[in-house]
C-alpha positions as CSV (number, residue, x, y, z in Angstrom):
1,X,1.3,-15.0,-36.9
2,X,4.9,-16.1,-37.2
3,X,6.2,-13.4,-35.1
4,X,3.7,-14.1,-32.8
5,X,4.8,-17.8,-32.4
6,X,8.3,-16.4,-32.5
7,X,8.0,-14.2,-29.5
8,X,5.9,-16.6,-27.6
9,X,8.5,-19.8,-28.1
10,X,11.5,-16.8,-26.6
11,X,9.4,-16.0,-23.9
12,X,8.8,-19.6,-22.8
13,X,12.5,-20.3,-23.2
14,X,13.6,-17.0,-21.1
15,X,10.8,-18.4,-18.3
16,X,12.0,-21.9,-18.3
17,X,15.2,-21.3,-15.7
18,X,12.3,-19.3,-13.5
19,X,10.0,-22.2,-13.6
20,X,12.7,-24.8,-12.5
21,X,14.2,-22.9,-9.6
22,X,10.8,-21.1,-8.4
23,X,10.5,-23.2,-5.3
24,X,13.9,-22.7,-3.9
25,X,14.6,-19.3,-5.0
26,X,13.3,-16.2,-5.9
27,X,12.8,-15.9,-9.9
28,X,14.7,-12.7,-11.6
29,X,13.6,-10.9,-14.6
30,X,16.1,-8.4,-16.1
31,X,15.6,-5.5,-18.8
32,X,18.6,-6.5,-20.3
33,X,17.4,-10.0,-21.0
34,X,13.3,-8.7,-21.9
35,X,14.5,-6.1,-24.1
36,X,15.3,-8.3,-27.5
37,X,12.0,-9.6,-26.3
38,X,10.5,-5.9,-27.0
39,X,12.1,-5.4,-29.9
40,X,11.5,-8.6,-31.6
41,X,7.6,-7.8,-30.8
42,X,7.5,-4.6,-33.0
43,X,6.0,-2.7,-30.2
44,X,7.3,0.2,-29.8
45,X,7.6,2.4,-26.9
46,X,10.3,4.6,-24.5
47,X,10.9,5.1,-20.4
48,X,9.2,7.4,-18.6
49,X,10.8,8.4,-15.1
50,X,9.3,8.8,-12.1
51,X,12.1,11.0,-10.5
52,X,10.4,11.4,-6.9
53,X,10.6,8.1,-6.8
54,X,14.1,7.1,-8.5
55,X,12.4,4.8,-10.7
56,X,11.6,4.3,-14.4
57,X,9.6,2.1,-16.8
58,X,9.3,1.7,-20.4
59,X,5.7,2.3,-21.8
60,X,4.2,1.3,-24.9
61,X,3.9,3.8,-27.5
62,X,0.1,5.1,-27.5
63,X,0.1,5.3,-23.2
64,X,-0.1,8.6,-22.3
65,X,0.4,10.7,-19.6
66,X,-3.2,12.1,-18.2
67,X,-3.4,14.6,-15.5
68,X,-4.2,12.8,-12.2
69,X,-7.7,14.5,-10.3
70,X,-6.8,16.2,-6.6
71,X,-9.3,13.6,-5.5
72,X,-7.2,10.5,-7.0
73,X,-3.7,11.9,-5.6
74,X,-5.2,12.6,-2.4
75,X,-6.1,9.0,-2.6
76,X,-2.3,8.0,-3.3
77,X,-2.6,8.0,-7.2
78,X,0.7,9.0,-8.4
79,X,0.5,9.0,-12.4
80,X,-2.0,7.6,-14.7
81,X,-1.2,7.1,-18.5
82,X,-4.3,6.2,-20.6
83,X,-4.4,5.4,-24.3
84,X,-6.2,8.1,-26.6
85,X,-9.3,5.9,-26.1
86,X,-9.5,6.1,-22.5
87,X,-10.1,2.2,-22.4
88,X,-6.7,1.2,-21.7
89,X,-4.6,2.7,-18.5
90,X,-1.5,2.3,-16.5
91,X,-1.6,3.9,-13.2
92,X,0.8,4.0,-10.0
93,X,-0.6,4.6,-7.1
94,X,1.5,5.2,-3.7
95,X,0.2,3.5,-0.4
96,X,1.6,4.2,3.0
97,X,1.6,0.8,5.1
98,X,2.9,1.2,8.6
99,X,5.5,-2.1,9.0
100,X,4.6,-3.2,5.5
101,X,7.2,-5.7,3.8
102,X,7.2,-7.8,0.1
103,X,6.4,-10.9,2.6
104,X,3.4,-9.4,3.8
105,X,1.9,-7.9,0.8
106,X,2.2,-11.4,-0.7
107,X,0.3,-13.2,2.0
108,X,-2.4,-10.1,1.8
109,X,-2.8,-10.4,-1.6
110,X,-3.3,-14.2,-1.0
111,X,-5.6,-13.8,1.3
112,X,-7.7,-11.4,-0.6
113,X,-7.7,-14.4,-3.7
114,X,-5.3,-12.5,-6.0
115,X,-4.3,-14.7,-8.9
116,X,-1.0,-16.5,-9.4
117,X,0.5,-13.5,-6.1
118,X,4.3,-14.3,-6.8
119,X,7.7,-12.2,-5.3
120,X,9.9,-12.0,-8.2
121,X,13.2,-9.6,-8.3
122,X,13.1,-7.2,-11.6
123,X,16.3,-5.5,-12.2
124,X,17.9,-6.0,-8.7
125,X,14.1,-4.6,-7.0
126,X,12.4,-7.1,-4.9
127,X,8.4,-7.3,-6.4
128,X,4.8,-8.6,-6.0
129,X,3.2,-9.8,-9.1
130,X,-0.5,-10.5,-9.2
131,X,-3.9,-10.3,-11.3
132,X,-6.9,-9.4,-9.6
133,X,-9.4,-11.1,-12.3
134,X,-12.5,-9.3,-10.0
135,X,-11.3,-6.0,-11.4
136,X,-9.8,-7.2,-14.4
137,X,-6.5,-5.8,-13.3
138,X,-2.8,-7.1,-13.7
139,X,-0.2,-5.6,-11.1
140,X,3.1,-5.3,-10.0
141,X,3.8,-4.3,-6.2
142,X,7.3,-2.3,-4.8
143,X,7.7,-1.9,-1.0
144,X,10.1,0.9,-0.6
145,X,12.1,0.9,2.8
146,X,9.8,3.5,4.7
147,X,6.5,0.7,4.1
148,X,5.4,2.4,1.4
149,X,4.0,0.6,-1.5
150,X,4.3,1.7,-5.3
151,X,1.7,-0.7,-7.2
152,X,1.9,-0.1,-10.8
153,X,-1.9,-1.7,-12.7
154,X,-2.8,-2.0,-15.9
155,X,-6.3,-2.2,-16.9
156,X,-8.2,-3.8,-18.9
157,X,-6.2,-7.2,-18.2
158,X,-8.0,-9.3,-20.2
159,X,-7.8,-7.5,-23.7
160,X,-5.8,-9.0,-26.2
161,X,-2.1,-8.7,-25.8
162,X,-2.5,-6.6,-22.2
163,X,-0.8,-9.4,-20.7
164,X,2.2,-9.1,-22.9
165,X,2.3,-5.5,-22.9
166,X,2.1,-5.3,-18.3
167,X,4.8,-7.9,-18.7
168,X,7.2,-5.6,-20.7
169,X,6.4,-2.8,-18.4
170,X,7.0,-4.7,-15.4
171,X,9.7,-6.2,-16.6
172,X,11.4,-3.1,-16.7
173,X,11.0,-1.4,-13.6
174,X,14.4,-0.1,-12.3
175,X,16.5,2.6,-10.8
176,X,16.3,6.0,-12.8
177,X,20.0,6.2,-14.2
């Protein structure tokens, strides 16, 4: 329970700066900064790389890579990681938006009542963070410079420390070195 209060109390204190500047600018979230965060949490994990793309994540240890159906890629899905359970899953899925910019996929996901929609910069990349509670679903939105978007969503949202866990991953989305 102490390293619980621990890690919450950091992650209030790293989120302060972002709460007082929100309004004027856009917040930044930085591995570099998250990662002590990680590692103070015990949870382990590693990147994964999604060359194609030039980007990589870090993912919980226990998130698997799962073969994605012909049915689900031809639908955009990219890569879906599961737990051994199958009740726990990261997926990215790629959607081709003719014209599409960060602006825009804000105010869509406003208008379809996404919770708390908010444009924050991870590691230098301009992103969309929302939670569709409908689906229990938290995600994190990329609009690459041909309109295409790269939503990474982790399911189920509401189980006990998923909010934690999408906020690592998110917060460690970044160019593939």
């Amino acid at each position: 329970m102490k390293k619980l209060i621990a890690l919450f109390s950091l992650l209030c204190v790293i989120a302060m700066p972002f709460a007082v500047t929100a309004e004027t600018t856009v917040p930044e979230i930085n591995w570099a900064d998250m990662e002590p965060i990680v590692k103070a949490s015990e949870i382990s994990g590693s990147f994964y790389s999604l060359s194609d793309m030039g980007l990589m994540f870090w993912v919980p240890d226990g998130l698997e890579p799962v073969e994605v159906s012909e049915e689900d890629a031809a639908a955009g899905r990219y890569a879906l990681l599961m737990d051994e359970e199958k009740t726990c899953a990261l997926s990215i899925d790629t959607l081709y938006m003719e014209g599409m910019t960060l602006d825009q996929a804000y105010e869509n996901a406003v208008a379809n009542g996404m919770k708390e929609p908010e444009i924050v910069t991870v590691n230098g990349i301009g992103t969309l963070s929302y939670t569709n509670e409908a689906d229990d679903i938290g995600s994190i939105v990329l609009v690459d410079t041909n309109c295409n978007m790269i939503i990474f969503s982790f399911a189920p949202f509401s189980a006990d420390g998923a909010e934690i866990v999408f906020s690592f991953i998110a917060a460690s989305i970044m160019p593939l070195e």
